[in-house]
PyMOL Python script that loads the backbone (N, CA, C, O; Angstrom):
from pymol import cmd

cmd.read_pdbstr("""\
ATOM      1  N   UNK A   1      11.731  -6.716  -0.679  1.00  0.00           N
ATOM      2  CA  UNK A   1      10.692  -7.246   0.169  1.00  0.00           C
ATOM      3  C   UNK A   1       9.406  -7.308  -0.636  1.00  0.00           C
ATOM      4  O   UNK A   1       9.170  -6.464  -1.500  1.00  0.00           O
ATOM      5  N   UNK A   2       8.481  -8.413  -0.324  1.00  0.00           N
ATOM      6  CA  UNK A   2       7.451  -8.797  -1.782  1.00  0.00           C
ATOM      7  C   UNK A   2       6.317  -8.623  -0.224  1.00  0.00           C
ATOM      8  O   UNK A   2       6.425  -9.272   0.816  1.00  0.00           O
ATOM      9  N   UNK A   3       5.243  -7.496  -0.555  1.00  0.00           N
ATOM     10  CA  UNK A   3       4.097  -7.748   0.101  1.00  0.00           C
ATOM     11  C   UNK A   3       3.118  -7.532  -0.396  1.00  0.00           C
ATOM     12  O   UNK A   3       2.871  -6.648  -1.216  1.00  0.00           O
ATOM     13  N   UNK A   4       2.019  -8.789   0.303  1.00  0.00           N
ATOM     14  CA  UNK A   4       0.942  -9.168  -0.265  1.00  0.00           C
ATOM     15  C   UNK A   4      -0.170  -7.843   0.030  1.00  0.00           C
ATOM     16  O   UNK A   4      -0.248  -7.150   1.044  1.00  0.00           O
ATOM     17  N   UNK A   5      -1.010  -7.765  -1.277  1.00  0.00           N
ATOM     18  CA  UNK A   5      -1.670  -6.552  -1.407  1.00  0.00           C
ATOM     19  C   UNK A   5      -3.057  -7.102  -1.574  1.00  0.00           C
ATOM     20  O   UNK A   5      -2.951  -8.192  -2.137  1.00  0.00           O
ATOM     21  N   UNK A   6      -4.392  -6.794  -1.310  1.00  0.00           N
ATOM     22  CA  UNK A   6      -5.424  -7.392  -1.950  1.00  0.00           C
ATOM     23  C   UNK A   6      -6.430  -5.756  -2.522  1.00  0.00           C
ATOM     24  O   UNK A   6      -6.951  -4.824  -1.910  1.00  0.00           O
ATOM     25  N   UNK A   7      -6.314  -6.063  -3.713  1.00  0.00           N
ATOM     26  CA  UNK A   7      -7.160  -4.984  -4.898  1.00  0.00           C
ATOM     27  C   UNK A   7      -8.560  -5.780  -4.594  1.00  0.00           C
ATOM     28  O   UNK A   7      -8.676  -7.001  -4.485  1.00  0.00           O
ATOM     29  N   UNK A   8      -9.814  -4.587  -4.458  1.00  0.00           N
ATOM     30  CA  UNK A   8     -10.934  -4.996  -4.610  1.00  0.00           C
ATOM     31  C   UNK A   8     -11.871  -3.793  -5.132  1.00  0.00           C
ATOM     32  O   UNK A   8     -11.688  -2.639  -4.744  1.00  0.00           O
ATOM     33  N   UNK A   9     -12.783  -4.109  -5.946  1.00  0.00           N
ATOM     34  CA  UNK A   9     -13.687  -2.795  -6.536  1.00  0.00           C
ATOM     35  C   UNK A   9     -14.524  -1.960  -5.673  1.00  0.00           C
ATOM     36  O   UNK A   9     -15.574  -2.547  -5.413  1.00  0.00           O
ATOM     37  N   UNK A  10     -14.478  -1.343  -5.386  1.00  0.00           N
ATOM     38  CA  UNK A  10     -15.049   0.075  -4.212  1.00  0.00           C
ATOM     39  C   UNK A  10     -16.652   0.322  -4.760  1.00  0.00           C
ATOM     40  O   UNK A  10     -16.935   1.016  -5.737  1.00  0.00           O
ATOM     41  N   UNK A  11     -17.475  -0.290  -4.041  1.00  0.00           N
ATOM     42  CA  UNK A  11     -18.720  -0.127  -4.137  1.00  0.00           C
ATOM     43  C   UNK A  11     -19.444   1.126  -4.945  1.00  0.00           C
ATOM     44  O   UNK A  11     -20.592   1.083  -5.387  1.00  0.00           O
ATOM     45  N   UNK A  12     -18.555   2.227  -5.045  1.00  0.00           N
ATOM     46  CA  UNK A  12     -18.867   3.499  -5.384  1.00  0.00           C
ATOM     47  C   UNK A  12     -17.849   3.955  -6.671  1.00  0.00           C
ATOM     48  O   UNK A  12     -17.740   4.990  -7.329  1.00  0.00           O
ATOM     49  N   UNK A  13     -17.235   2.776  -6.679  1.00  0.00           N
ATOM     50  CA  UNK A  13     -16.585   2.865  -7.805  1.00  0.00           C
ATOM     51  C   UNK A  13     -15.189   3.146  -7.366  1.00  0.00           C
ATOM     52  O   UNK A  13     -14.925   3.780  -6.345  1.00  0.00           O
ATOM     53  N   UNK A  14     -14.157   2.559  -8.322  1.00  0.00           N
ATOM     54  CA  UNK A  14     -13.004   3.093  -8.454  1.00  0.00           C
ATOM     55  C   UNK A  14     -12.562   1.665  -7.599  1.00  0.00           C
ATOM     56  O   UNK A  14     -13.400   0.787  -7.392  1.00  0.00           O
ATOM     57  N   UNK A  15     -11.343   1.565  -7.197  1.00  0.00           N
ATOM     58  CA  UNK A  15     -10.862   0.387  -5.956  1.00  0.00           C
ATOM     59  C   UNK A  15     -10.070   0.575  -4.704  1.00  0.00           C
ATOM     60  O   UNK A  15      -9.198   1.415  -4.482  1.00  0.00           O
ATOM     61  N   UNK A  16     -10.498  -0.287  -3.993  1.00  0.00           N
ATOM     62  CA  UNK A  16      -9.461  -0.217  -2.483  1.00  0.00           C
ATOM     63  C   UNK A  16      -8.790  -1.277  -2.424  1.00  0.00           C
ATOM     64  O   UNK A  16      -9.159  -2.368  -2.860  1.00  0.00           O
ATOM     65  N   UNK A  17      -7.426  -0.959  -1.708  1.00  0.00           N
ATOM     66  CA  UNK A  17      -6.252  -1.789  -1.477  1.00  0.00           C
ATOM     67  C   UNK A  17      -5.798  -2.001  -0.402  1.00  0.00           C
ATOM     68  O   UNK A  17      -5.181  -1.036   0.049  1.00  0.00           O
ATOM     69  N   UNK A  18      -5.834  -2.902   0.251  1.00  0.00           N
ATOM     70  CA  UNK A  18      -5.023  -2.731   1.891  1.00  0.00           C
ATOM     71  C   UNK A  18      -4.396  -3.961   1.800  1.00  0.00           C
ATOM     72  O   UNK A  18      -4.669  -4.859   1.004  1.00  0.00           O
ATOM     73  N   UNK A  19      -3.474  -3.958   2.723  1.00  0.00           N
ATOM     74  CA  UNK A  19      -2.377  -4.973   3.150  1.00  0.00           C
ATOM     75  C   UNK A  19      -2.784  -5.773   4.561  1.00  0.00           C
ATOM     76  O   UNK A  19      -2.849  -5.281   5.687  1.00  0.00           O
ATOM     77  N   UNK A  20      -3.021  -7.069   4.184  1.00  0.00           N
ATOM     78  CA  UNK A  20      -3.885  -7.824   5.834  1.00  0.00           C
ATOM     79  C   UNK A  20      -2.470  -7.951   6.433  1.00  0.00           C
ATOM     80  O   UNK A  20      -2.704  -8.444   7.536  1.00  0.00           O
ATOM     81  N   UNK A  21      -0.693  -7.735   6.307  1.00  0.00           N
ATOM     82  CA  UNK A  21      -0.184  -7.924   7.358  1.00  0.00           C
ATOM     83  C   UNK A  21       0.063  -6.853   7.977  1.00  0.00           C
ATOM     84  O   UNK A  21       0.501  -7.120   9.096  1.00  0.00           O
ATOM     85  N   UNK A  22      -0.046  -5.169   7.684  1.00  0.00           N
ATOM     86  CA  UNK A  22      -0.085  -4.382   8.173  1.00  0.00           C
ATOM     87  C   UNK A  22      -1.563  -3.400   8.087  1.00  0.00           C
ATOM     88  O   UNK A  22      -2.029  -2.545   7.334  1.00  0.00           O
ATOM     89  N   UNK A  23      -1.890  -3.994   9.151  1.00  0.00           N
ATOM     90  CA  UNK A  23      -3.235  -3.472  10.114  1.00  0.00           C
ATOM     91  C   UNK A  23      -3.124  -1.707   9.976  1.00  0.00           C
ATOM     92  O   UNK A  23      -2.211  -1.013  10.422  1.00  0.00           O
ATOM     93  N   UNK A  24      -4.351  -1.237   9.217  1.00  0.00           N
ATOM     94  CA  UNK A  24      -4.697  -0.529   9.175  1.00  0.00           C
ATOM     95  C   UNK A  24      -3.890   0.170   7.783  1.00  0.00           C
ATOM     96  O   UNK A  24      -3.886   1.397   7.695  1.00  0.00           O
ATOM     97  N   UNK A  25      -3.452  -0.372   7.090  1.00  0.00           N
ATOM     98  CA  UNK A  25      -2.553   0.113   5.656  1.00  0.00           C
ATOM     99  C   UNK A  25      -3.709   0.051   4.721  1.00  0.00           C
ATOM    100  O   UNK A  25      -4.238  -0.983   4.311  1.00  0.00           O
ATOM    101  N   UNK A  26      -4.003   1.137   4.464  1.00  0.00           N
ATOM    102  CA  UNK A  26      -5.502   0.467   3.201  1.00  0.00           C
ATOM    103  C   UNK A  26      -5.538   2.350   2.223  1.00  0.00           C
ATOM    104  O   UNK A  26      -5.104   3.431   2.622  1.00  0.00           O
ATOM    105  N   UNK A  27      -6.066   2.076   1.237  1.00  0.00           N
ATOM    106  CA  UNK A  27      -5.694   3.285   0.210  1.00  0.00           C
ATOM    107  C   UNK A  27      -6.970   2.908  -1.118  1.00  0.00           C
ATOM    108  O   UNK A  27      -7.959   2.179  -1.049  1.00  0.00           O
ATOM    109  N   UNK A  28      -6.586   3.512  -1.953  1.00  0.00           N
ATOM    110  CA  UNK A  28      -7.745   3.458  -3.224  1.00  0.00           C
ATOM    111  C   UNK A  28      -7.116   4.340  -4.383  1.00  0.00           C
ATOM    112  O   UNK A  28      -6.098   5.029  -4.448  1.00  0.00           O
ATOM    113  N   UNK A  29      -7.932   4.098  -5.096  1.00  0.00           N
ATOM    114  CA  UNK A  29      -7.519   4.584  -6.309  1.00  0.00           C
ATOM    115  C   UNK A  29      -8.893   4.955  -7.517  1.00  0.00           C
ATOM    116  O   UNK A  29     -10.009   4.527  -7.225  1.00  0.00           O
ATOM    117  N   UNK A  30      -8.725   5.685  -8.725  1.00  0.00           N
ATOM    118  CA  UNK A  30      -9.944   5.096  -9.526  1.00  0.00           C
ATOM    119  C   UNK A  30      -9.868   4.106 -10.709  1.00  0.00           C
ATOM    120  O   UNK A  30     -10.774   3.622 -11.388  1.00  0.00           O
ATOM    121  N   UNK A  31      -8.662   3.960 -10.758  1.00  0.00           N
ATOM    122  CA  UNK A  31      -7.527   2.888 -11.864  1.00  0.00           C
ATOM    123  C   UNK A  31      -7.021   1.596 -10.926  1.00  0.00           C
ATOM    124  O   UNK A  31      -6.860   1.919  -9.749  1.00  0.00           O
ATOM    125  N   UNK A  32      -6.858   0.778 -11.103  1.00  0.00           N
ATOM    126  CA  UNK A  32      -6.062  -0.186 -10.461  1.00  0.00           C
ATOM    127  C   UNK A  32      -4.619   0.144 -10.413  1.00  0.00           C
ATOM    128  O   UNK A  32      -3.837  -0.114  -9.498  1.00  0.00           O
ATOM    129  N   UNK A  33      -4.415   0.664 -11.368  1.00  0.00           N
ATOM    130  CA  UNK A  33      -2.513   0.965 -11.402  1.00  0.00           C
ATOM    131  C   UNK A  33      -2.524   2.466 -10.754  1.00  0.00           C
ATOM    132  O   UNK A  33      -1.421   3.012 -10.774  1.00  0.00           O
ATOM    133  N   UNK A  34      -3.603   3.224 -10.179  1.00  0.00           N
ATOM    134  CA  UNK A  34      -3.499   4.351  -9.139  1.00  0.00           C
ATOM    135  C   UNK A  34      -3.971   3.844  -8.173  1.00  0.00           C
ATOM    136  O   UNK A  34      -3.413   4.485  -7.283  1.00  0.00           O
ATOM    137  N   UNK A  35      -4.843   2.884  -7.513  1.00  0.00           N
ATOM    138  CA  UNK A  35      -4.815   2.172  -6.265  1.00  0.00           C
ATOM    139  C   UNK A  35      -3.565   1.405  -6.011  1.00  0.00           C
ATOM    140  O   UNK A  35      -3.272   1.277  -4.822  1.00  0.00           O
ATOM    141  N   UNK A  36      -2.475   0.673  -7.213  1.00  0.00           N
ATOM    142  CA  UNK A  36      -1.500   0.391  -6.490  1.00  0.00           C
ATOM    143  C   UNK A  36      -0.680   1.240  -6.485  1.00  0.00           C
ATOM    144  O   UNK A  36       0.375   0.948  -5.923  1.00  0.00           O
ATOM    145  N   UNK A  37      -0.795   2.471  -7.027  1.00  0.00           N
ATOM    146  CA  UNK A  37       0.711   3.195  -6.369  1.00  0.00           C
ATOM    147  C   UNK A  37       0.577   4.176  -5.088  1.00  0.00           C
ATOM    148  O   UNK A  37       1.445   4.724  -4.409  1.00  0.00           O
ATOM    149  N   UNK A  38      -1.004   4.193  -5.005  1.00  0.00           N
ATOM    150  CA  UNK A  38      -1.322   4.982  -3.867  1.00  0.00           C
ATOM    151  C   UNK A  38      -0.794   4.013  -2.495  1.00  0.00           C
ATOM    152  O   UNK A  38      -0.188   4.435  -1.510  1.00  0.00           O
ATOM    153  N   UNK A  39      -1.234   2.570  -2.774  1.00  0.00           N
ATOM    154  CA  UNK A  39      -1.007   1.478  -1.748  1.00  0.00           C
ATOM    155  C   UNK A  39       0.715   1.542  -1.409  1.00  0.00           C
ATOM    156  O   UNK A  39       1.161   1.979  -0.348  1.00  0.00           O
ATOM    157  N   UNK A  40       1.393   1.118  -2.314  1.00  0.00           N
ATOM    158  CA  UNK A  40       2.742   1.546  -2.553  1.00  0.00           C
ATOM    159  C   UNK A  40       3.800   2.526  -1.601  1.00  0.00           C
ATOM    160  O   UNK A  40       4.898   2.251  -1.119  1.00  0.00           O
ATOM    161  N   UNK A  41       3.075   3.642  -1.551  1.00  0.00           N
ATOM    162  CA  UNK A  41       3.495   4.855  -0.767  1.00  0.00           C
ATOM    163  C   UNK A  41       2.894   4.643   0.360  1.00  0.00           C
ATOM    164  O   UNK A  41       3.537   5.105   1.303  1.00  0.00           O
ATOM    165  N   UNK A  42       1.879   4.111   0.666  1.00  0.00           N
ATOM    166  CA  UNK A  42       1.113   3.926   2.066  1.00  0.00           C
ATOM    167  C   UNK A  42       2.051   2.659   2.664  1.00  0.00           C
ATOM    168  O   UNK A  42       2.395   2.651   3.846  1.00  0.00           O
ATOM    169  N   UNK A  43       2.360   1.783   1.894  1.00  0.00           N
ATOM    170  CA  UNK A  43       3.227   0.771   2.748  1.00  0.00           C
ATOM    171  C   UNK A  43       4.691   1.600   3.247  1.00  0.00           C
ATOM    172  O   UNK A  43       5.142   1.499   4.388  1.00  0.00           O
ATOM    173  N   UNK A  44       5.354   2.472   2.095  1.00  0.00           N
ATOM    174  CA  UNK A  44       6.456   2.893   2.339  1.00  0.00           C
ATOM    175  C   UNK A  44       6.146   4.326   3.954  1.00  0.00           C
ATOM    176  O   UNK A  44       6.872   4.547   4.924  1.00  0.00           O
ATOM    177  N   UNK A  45       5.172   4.792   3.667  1.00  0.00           N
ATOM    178  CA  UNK A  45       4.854   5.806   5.146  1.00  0.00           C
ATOM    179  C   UNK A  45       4.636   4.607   6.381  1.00  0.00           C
ATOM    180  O   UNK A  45       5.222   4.681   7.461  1.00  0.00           O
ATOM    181  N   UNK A  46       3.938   3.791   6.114  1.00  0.00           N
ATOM    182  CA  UNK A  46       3.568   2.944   7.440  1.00  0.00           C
ATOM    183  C   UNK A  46       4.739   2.501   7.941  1.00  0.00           C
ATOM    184  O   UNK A  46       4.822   2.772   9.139  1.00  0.00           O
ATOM    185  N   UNK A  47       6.115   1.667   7.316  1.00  0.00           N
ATOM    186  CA  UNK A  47       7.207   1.219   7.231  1.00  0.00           C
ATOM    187  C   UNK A  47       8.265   2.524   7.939  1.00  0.00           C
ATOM    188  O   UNK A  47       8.965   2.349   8.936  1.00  0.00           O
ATOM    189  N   UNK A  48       8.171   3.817   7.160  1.00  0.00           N
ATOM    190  CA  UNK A  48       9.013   4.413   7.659  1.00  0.00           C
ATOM    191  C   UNK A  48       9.850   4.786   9.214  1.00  0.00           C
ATOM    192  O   UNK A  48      11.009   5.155   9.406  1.00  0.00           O
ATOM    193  N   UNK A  49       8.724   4.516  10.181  1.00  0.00           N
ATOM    194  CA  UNK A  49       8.988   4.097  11.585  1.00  0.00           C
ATOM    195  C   UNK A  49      10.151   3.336  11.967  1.00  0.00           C
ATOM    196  O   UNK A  49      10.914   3.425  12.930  1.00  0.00           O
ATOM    197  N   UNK A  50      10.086   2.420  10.784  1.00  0.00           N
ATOM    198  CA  UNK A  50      10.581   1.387  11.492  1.00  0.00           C
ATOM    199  C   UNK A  50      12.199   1.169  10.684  1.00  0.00           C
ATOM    200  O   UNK A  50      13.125   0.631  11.291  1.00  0.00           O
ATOM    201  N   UNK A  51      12.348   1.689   9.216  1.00  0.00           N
ATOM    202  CA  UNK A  51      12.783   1.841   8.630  1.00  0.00           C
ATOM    203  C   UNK A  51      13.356   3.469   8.374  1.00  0.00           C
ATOM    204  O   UNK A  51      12.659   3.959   7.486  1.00  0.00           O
ATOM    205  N   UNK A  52      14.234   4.308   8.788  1.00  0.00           N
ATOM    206  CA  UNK A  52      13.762   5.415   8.750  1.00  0.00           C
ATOM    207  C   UNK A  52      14.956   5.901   7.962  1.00  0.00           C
ATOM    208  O   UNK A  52      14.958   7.059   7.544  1.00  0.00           O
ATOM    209  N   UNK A  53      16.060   5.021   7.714  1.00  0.00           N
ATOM    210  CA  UNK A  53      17.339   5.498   7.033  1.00  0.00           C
ATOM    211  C   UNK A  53      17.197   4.427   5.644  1.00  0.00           C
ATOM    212  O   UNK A  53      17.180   3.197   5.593  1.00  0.00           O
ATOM    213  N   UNK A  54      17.120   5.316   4.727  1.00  0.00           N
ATOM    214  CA  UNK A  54      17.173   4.641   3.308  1.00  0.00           C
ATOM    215  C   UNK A  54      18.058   3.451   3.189  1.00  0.00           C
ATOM    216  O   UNK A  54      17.685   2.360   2.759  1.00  0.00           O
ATOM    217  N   UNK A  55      19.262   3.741   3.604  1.00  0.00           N
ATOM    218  CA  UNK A  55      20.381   2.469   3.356  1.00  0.00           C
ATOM    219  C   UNK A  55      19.332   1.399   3.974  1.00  0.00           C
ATOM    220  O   UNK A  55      19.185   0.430   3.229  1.00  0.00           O
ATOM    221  N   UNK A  56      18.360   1.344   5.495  1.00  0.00           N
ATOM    222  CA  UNK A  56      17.816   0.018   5.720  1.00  0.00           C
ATOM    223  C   UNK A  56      16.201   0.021   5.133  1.00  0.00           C
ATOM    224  O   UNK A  56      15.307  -0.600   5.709  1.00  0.00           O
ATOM    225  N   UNK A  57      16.071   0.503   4.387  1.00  0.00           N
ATOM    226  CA  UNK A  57      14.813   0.300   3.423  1.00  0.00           C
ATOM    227  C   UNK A  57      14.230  -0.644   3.184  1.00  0.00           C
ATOM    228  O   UNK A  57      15.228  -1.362   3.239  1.00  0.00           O
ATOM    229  N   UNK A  58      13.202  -1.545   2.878  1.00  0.00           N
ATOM    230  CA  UNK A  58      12.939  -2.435   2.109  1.00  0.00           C
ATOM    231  C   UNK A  58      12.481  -2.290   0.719  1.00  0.00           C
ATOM    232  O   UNK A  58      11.659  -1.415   0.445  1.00  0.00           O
ATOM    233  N   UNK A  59      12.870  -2.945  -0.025  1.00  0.00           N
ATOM    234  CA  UNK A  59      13.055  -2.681  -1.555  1.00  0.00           C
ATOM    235  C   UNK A  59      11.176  -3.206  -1.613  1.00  0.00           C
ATOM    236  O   UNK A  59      10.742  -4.143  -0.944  1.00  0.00           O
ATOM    237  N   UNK A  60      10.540  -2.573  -2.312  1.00  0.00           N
ATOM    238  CA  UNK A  60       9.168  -2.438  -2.169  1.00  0.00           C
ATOM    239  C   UNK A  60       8.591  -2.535  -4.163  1.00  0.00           C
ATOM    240  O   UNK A  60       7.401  -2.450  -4.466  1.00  0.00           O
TER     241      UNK A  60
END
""", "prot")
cmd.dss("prot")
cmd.show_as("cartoon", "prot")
cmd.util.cbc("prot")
cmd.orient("prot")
């Protein structure tokens, strides 16, 4: 499953990441490649609800 992420620079430094199709998914980092893996795990917790047995996962 491919979801769209938008990286932007955090006024205070470092960056924030959230996902506009899941409302309220948003994370940061002070690296871009630690804002996306923080984002990463925040999609996989938000998802887990809904997804809760690995075999139906979405490949992320």
């Amino acid at each position: 499953m491919r979801i769209k992420v938008i990286l932007e620079p955090a006024e205070e430094g470092g960056y924030t990441v959230y996902v506009p199709s899941l409302p309220g998914c948003v994370s940061e980092g002070e690296t871009e490649e630690e804002a996306l893996a923080n984002i990463k795990e925040a999609i996989e917790l938000y998802l887990e609800p809904i997804f809760p047995y690995p075999s139906f996962s979405p490949q992320t």
